[in-house]
C-alpha positions as CSV (number, residue, x, y, z in Angstrom):
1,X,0.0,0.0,0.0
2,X,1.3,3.7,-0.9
3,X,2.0,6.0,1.9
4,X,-0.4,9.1,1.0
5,X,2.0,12.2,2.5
6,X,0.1,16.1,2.0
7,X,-2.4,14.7,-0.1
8,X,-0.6,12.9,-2.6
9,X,0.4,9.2,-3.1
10,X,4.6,9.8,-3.4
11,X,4.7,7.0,-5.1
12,X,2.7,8.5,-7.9
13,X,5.2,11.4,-8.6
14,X,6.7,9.8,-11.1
15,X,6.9,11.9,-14.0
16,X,9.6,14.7,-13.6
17,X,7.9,18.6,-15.1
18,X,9.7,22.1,-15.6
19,X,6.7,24.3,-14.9
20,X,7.5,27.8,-17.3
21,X,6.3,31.4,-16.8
22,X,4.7,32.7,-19.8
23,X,5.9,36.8,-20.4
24,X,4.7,38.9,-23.4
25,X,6.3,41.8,-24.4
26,X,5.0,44.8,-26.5
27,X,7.3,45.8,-29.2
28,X,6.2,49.5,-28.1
29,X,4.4,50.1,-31.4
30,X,1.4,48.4,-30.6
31,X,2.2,45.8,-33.3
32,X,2.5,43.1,-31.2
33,X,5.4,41.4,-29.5
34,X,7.1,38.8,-28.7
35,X,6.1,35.8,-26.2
36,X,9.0,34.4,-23.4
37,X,9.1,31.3,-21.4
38,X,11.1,31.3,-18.2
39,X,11.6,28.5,-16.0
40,X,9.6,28.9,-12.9
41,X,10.5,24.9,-11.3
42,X,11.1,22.0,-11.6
43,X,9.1,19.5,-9.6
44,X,8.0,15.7,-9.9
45,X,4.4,15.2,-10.7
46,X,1.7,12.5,-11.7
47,X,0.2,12.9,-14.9
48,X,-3.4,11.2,-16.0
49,X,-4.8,11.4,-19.6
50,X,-8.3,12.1,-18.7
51,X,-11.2,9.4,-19.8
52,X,-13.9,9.9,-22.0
53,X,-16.1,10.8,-19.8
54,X,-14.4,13.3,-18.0
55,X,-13.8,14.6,-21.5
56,X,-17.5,15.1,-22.0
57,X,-18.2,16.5,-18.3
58,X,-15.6,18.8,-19.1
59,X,-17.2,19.9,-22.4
60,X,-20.7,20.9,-20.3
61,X,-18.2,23.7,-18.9
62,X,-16.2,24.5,-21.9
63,X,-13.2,23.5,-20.5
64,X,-10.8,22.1,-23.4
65,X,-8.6,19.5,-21.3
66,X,-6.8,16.6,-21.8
67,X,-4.9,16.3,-18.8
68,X,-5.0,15.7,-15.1
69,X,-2.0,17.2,-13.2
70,X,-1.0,17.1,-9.6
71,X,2.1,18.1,-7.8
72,X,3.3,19.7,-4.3
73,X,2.3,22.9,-4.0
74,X,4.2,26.1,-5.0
75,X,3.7,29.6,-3.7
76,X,2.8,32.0,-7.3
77,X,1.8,28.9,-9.4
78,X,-1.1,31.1,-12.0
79,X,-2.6,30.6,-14.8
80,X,0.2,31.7,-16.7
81,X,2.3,29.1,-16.4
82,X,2.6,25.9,-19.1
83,X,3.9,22.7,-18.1
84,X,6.5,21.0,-20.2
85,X,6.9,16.6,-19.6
86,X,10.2,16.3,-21.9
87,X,8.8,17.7,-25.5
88,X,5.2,17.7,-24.4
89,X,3.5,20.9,-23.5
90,X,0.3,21.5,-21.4
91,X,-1.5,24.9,-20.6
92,X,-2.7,25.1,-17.0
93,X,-6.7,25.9,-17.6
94,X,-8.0,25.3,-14.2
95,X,-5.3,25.2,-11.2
96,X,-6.6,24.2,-8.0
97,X,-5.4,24.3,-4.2
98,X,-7.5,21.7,-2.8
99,X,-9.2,22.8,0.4
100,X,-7.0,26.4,0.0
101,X,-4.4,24.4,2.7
102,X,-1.2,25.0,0.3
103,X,-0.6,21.5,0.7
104,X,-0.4,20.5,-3.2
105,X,-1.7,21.8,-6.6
106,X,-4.7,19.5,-8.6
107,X,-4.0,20.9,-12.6
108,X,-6.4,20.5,-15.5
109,X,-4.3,21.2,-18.5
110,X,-5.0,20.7,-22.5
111,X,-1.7,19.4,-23.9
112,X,-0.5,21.4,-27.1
113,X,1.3,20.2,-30.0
């Protein structure tokens, strides 16, 4: 049996994330900018590819997700942070500190391409 410690099962942080801050910046001239990813951390996580029926549940609240996320919690994580697992990339769409105790972070994310 896994040992659950602050709300997670440690045995299911398997998959190791880098966790980016997404900056834009103006080129001045109102034409735009440019779009820069710095690292924010770099944390273990556990990563679930969500069922078909979440899928559809998710659709009644226009959520577009793919992915389950969870991982310890860390003070400033926003919705403007992505997710990379090795080349894959997932936008944080609805971040969630269960019971607001700061204990650990429950992510739905849509994976890009």
């Amino acid at each position: 049996m896994a040992r659950v410690f602050r709300g997670l099962r440690r045995g299911d942080l398997i998959h190791k994330i880098v966790i980016k801050t997404v900056t834009d910046t103006s080129d001045g001239r109102g034409a735009g900018g440019t779009e820069t990813e710095t690292t924010f951390a770099t944390v273990w996580a556990s990563i679930w590819q969500l069922s078909g029926a979440e899928f559809i549940q998710n659709d009644k609240n226009t959520l577009d997700v793919t992915h389950r996320l969870k991982f310890d919690y860390l003070s400033g994580f926003t919705f403007s942070k992505v997710i990379y697992f090795g080349t894959r990339k997932f936008e944080v769409k609805r971040p969630f500190n269960p019971d607001e105790r700061n204990v650990y972070h429950d992510i739905l994310a849509k994976e890009t391409t």
